[in-house]
C-alpha positions in Angstrom: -15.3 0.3 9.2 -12.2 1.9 10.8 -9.1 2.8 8.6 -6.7 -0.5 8.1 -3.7 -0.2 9.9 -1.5 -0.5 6.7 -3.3 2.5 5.9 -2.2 4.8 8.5 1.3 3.5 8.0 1.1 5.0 4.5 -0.4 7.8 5.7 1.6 8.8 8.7 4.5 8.9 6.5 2.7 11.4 3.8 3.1 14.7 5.6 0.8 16.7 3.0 -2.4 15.6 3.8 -3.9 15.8 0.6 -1.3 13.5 -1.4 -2.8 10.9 1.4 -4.1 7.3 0.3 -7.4 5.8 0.5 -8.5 2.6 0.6 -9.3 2.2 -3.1 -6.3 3.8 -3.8 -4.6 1.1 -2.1 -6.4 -1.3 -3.7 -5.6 0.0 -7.2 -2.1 -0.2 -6.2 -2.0 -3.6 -5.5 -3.6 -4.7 -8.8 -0.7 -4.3 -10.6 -0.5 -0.8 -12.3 1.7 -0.4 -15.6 2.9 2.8 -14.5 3.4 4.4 -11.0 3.3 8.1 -10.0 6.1 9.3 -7.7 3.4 9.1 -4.7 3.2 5.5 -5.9 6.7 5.0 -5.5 7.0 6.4 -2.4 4.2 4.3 -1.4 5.5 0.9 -2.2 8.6 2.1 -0.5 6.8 2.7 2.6 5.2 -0.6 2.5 8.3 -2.7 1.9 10.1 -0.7 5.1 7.6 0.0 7.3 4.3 -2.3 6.8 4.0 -5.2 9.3 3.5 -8.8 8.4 0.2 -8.2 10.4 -0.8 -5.4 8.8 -0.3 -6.5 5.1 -2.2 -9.9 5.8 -5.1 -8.4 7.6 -5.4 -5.9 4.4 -4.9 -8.5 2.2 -8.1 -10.7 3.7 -10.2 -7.3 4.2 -9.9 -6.3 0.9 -9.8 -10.1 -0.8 -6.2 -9.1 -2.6 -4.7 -12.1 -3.7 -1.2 -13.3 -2.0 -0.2 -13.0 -5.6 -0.6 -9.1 -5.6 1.0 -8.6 -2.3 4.0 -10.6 -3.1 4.4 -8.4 -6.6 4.2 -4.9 -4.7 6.5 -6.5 -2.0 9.7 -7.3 -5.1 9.2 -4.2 -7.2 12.0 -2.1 -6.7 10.1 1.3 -6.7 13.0 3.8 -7.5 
């Protein structure tokens, strides 16, 4: 399976390539963590600016997240 596009769009953003996301770490983001790393942050940041519509609903029904999930990393404010 190719890399989501969500994914890159995290990714691109990271400039040190080891600090960069996987799937699962994705994933784990999504189900509600109590706390969040700075990567995290910066993360969530980049999904509320940068993510597509597209991209977030074609994660969401790859990976079986629930609407729910999205919705909560969408209104967190990350800073």
């Amino acid at each position: 399976m190719s890399s989501p596009l969500l994914l890159s769009t995290i990714n691109n953003s990271i400039g040190n390539k080891k600090n960069h996301f996987t799937v699962e770490d994705l994933c784990v983001l999504f189900n509600e963590k109590s706390t969040y790393t700075d990567l995290d942050k910066y993360v969530i940041d980049t999904i509320q600016t940068e993510a597509t519509e597209d991209e977030l609903a074609n994660f969401k029904n790859t990976y079986h997240i629930p609407s729910e999930k999205i919705e909560y990393v969408l209104s967190i404010n990350p800073y």
